[in-house]
KEKE-3310 file (N, C-alpha, C; in steps of 0.2 Angstrom, whole numbers, plus 5000, padded with zeros to 4 digits):
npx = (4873:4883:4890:4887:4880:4868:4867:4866:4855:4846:4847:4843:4831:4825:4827:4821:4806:4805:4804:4792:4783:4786:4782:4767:4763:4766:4758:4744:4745:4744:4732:4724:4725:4720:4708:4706:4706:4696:4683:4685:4684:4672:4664:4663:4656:4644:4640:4635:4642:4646:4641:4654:4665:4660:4660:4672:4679:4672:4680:4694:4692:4690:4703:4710:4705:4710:4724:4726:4721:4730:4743:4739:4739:4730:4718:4711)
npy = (4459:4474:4481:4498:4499:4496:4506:4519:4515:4516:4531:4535:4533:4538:4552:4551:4550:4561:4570:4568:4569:4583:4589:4585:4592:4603:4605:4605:4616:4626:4624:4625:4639:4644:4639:4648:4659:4660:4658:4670:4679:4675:4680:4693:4696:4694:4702:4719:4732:4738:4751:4756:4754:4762:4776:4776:4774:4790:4796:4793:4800:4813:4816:4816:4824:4834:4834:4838:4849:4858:4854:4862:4874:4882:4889:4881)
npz = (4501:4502:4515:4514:4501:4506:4513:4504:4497:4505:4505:4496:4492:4505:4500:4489:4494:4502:4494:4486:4497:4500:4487:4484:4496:4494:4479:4485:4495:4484:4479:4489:4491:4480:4481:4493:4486:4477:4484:4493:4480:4476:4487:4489:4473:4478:4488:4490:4491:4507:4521:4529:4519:4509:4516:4518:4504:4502:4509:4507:4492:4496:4501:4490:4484:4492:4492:4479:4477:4485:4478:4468:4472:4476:4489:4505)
capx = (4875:4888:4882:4889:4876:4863:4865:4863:4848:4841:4847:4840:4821:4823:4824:4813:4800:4805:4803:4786:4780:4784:4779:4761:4761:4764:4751:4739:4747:4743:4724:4720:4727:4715:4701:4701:4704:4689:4680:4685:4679:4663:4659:4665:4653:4638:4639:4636:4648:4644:4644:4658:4667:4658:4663:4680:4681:4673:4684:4699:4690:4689:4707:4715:4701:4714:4730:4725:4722:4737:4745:4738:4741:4722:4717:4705)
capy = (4466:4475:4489:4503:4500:4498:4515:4521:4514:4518:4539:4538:4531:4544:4558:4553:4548:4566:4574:4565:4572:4588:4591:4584:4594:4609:4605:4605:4621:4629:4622:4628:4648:4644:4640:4652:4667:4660:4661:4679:4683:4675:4684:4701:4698:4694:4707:4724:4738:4740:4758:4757:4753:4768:4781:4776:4778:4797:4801:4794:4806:4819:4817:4814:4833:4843:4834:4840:4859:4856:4853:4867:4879:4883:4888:4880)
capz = (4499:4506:4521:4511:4497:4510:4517:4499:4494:4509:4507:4491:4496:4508:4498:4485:4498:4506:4488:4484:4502:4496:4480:4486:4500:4488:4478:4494:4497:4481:4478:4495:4492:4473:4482:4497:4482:4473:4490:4492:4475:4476:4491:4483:4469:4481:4494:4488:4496:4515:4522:4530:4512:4505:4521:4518:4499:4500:4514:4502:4489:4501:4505:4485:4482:4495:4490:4471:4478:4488:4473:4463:4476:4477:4497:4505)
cpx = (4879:4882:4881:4882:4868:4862:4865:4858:4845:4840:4843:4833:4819:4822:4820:4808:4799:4802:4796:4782:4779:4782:4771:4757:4762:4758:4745:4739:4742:4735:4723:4720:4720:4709:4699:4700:4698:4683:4678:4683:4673:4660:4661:4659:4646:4634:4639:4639:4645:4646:4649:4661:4666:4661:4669:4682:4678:4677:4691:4698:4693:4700:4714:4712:4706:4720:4730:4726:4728:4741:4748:4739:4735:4722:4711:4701)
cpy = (4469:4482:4494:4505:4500:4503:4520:4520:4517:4526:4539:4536:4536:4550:4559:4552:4558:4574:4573:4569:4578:4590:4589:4590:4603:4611:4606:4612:4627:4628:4625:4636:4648:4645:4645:4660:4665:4662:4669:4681:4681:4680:4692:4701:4697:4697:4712:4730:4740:4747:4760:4758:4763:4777:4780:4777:4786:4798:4799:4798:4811:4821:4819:4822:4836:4841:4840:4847:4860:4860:4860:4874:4884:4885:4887:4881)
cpz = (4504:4509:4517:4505:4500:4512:4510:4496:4501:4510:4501:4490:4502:4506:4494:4488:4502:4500:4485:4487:4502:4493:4482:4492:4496:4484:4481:4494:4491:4479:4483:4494:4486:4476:4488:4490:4481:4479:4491:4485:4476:4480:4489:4481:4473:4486:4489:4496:4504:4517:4523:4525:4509:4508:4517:4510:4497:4503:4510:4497:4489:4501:4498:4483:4486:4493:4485:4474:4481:4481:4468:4465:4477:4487:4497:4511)
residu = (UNK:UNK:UNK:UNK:UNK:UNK:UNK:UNK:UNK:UNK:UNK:UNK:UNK:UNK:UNK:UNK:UNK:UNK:UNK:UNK:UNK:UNK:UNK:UNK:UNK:UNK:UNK:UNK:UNK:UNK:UNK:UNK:UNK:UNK:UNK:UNK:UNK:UNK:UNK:UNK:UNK:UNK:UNK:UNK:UNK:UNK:UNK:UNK:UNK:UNK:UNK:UNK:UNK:UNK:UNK:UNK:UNK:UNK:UNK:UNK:UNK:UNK:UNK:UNK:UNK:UNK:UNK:UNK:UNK:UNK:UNK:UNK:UNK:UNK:UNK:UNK)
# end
């Protein structure tokens, strides 16, 4: 075989060998992110809301109440 066809089969076992490597390591990639969301849901739906959680949604409450008068040019 002449070199020249040697140094082609060899570019081209390289890129699919580099294409195959990817694409599985893709895969890999994309299962891992699936299963940590599923993780984070799970534990979502098995904690219920921690005080802190709770603090922090009246105090954003508290905070969308004075935009609102703000707003409406209410004084408070």
């Amino acid at each position: 075989m002449p070199e020249s066809t040697i140094y082609l089969l060899t570019a081209a076992f390289t890129v699919i060998g580099v294409t195959a490597v990817s694409l599985v390591a893709l895969r890999g990639w994309r299962d891992w992110i699936a299963l940590k969301t599923r993780e984070l849901e799970q534990q979502r739906a098995d904690s219920p809301p921690t005080a802190t959680s709770r603090i922090e949604v009246a105090d954003l409450k508290e905070r969308i109440r004075k935009l609102e008068a703000i707003a409406a040019g209410v004084e408070l």
